[in-house]
C-alpha positions in Angstrom: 21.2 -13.0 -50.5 17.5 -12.2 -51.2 15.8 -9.9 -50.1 13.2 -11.1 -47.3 9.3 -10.9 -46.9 8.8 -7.8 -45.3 6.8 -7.7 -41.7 5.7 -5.3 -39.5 9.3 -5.5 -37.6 11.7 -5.7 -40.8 9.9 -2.7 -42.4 10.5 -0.6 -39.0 14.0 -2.1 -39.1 14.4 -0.9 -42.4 12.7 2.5 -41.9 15.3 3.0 -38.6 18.0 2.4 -40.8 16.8 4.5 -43.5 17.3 7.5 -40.5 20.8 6.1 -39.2 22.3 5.8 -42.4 22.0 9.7 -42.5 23.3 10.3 -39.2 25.8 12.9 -39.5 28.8 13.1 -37.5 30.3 16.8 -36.8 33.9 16.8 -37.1 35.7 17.0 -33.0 32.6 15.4 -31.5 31.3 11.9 -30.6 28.6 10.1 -32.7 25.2 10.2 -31.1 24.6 7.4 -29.0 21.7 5.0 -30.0 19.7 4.2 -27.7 18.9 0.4 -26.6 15.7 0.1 -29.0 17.8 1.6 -31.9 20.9 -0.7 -30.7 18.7 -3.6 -30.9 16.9 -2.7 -34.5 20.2 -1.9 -35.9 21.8 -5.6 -35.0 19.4 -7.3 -36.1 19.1 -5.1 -39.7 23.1 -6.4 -39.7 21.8 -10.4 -39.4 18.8 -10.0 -41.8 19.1 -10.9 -45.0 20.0 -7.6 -47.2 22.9 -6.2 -49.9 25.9 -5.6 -47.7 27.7 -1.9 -47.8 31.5 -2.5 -48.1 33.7 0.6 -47.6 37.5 1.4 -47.6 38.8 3.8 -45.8 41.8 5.2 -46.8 44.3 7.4 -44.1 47.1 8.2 -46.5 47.2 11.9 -45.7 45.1 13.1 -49.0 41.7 13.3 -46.9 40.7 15.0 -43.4 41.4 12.7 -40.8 37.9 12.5 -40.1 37.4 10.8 -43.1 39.3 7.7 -41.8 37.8 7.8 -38.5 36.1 4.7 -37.7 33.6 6.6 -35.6 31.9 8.7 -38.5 31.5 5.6 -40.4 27.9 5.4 -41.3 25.6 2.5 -38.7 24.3 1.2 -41.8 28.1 0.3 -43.6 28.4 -3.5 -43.2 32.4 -4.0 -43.5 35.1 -1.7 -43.1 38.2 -2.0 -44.9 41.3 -1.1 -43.4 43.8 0.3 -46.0 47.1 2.7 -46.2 47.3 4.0 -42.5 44.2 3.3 -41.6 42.7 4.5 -38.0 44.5 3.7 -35.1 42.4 3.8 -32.4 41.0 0.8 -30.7 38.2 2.0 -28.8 36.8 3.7 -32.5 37.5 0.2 -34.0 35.2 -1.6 -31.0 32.7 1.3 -31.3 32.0 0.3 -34.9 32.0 -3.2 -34.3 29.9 -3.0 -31.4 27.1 -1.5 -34.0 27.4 -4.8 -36.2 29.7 -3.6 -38.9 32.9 -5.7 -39.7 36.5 -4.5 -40.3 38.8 -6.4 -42.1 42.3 -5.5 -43.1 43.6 -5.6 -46.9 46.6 -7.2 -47.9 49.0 -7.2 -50.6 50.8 -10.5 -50.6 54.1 -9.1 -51.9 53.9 -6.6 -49.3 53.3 -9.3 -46.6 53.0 -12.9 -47.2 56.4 -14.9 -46.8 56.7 -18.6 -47.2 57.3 -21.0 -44.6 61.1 -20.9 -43.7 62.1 -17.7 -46.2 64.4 -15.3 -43.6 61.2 -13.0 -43.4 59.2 -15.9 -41.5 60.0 -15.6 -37.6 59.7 -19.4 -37.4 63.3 -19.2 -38.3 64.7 -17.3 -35.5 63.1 -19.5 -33.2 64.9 -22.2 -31.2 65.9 -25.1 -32.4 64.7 -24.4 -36.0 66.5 -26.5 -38.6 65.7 -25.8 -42.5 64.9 -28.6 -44.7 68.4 -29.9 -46.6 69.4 -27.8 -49.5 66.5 -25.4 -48.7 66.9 -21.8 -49.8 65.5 -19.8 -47.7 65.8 -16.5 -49.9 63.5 -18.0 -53.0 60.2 -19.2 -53.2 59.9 -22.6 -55.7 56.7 -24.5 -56.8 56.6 -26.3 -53.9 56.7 -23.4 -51.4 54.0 -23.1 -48.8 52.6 -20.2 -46.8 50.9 -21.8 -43.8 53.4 -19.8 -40.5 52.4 -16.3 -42.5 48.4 -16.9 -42.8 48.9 -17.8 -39.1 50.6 -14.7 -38.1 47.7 -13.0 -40.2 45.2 -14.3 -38.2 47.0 -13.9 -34.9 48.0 -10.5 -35.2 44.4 -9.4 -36.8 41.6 -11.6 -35.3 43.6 -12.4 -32.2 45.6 -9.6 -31.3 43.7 -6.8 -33.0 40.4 -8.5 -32.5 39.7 -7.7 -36.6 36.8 -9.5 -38.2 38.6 -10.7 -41.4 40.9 -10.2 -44.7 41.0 -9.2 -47.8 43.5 -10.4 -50.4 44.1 -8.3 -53.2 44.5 -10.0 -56.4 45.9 -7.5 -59.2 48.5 -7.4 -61.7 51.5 -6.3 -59.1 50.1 -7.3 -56.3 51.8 -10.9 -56.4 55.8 -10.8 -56.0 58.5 -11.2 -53.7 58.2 -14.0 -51.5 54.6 -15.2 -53.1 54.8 -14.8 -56.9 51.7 -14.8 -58.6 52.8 -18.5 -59.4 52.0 -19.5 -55.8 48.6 -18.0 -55.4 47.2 -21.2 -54.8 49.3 -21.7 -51.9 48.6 -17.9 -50.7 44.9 -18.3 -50.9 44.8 -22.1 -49.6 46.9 -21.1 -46.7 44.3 -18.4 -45.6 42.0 -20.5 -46.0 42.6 -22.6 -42.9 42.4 -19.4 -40.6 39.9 -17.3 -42.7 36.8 -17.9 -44.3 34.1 -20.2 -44.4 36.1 -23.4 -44.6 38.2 -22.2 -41.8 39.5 -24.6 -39.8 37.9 -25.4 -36.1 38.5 -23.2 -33.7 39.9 -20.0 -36.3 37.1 -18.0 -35.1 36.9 -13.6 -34.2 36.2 -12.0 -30.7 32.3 -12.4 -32.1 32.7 -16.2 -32.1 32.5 -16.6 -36.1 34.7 -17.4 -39.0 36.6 -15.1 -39.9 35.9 -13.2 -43.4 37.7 -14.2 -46.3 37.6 -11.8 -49.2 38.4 -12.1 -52.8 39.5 -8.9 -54.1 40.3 -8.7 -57.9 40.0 -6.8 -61.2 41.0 -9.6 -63.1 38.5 -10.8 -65.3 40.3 -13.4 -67.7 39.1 -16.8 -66.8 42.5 -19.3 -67.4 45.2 -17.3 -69.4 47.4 -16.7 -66.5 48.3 -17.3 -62.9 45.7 -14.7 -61.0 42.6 -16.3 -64.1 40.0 -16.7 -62.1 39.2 -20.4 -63.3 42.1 -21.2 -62.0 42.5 -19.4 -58.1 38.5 -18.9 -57.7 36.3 -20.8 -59.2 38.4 -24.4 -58.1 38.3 -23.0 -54.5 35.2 -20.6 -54.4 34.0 -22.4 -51.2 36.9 -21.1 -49.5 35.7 -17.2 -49.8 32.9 -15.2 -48.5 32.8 -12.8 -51.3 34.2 -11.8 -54.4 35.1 -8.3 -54.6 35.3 -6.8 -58.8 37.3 -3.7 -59.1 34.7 -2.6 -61.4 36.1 1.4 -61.5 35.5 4.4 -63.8 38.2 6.7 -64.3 42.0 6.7 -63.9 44.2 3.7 -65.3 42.2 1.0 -64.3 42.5 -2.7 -66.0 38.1 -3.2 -65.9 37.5 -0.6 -69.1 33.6 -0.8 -68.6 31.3 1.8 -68.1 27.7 0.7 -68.1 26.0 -1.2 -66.2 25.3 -3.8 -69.1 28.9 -4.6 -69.2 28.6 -5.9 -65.9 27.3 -9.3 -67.1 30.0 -11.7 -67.8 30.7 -11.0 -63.6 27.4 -12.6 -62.7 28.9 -16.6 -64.3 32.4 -15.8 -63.6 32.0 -15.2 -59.7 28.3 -15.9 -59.0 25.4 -14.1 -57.4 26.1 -15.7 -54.3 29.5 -14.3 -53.8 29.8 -11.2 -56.1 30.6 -7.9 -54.7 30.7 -5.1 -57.4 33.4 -2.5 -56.5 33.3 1.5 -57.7 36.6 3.7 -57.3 36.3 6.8 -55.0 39.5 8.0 -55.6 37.3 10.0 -58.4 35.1 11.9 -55.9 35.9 15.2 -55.0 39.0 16.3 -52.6 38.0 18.9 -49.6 39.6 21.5 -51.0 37.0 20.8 -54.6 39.4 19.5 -56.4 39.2 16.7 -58.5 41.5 13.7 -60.1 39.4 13.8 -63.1 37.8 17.3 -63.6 35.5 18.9 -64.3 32.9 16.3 -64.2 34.6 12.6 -62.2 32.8 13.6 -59.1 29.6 13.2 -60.8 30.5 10.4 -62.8 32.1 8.4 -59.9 28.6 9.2 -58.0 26.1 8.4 -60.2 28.3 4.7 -61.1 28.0 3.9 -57.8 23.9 4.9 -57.6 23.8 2.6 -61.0 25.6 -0.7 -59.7 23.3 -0.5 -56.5 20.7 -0.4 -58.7 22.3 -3.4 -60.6 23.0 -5.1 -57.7 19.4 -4.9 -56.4 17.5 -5.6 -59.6 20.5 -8.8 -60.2 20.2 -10.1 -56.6 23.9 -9.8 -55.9 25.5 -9.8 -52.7 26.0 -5.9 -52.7 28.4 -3.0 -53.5 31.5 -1.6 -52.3 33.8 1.4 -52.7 37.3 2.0 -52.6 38.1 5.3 -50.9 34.7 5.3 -49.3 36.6 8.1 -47.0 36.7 10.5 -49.6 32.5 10.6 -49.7 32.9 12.4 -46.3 33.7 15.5 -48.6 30.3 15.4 -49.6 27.5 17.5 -48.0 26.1 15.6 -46.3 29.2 13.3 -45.2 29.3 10.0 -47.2 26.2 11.3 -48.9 26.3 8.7 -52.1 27.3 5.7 -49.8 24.4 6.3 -47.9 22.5 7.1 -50.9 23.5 3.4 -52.3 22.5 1.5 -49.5 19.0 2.9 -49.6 18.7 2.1 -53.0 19.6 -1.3 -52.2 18.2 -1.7 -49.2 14.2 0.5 -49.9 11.8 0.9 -47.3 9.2 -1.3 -47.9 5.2 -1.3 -46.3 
């Protein structure tokens, strides 16, 4: 997206945001209330053309709950990942959305996908189901498709949930079981009827739009397996709304990067249009200080997200995003460099 012309209104809209995005949120006590002008400002920052803020937050029992809470989320955050015990609460999850930020929930197809007739698909408890001849309902094959399980996605997290989208992740060992990396065309084509921006009439959130269809990978080998992205991307790119790289620093990570330069094969492999450049927060700092990569992977896992905002503004990508974004609440203030990356993407401008 480019950045717009700035008038009068977007600069004040820009300015407002500036203030919100520092909004801190005291731990036991509701987020301030904005009032109708700053409602109405912050909407229409969400619609304008600008680098979007994508965030995980992660409720696996290593942060302060607040950390997961979907009320101390930042107004300026544009999608919120749900991941590993995410927060529970409606009314926090309608809160947020009511502000114009997204939430999306990220899958692991080995975890959840199952294709159409296996025993995990309900489809086969239900009356009067009868299995193709000779079918084997306990292996996938070639041929397998994955159509009754994108479904249930979308009914249990648009419909039921009243989510905003989903997020398949696409890793080494994140394929298997019932959708082998062999069948990710079938995954990914399958969600694509209900998600995305070639879903199919009708498949739309609470909001009335398409729901979001995110590509979430760290692979970055074009046609030398199964998850290549020439062969499950590029083919079908229409399909997503953004590409997410797992470009992290720190820990055993498959992207071994770690400057900004080396960010440039990502710009042809996925596009400007689409790409979303990812950093790893599992490297910021715990609430007790501690640290997965001391002394010093606080600091580095900071100042990598300051420098792909700063790639991703001078590049005209679509924006940045971190994993663990919970774990910046441990900063002082709370979620200090997220905030601190969407300014840099996002400047005040006369």
């Amino acid at each position: 997206m480019k950045s717009p012309l700035f008038s009068p209104f977007s600069a004040a809209v820009f300015l407002l945001i500036c203030l919100l995005s520092c909004k801190i949120t005291s731990v036991g006590q509701s987020p301030k209330k904005l009032s109708r002008e700053e409602l109405a400002s912050l909407l229409a920052y969400k619609k304008s053309p600008h680098k979007l803020f994508i965030g995980y937050l992660v409720g696996d029992g290593n942060d302060p709950d607040a950390s997961f809470n979907m009320l101390n989320v930042p107004d300026s955050v544009d999608i919120i990942e749900g991941f590993a015990g995410y927060d529970q609460n409606p009314d926090h999850w309608r809160a947020l959305q009511a502000k114009g930020t997204r939430i999306v929930y990220c899958s692991f197809p080995k975890n959840d996908a199952y294709f159409d007739g296996s025993i995990k698909d309900p489809a086969t408890k239900e009356p009067g189901y009868v299995a193709p001849p000779n079918f084997d309902n306990t292996k996938p094959n070639a041929n397998s498709t994955y159509h009754h399980w994108a479904k249930a996605m979308y009914h249990k997290y648009i419909q039921q949930m009243g989510w905003d989208g989903i997020d398949v992740d696409i890793e080494r060992g994140t394929f298997g079981n019932d959708a082998p990396a062999s069948n990710a065309v079938a995954v990914l084509t399958a969600v694509a009827r209900y998600f995305g921006p070639n879903a199919e009439a009708g498949n739309l959130t609470n909001a009335g739009l398409k729901p979001l269809f995110l590509f979430d990978t760290d692979v970055d080998t074009k046609d030398s397996e199964p998850l290549s992205y020439g062969r499950i991307y590029t083919p079908y790119k229409s399909n997503y709304d953004y590409a997410l790289f797992q470009c992290y620093v720190g820990g055993a990570r498959r992207w071994k990067g770690s400057k900004v330069s080396e960010l440039t094969p990502l710009l042809s492999a996925f596009g400007k249009d689409k790409l979303i450049v990812m950093t790893n927060g599992d490297e910021w700092k715990y609430q007790n200080g501690g640290q997965d990569s001391p002394p010093d992977g606080d600091t580095k896992a900071t100042q990598w997200l300051l420098d792909i905002s700063k790639w991703t503004k001078d590049n005209d990508t679509q924006g940045v995003g971190a994993y663990r974004m919970s774990r910046d609440y441990n900063h002082t203030p709370h979620f200090k460099v997220s905030r601190e990356s969407i300014q840099i993407m996002n400047p005040f401008k006369q």
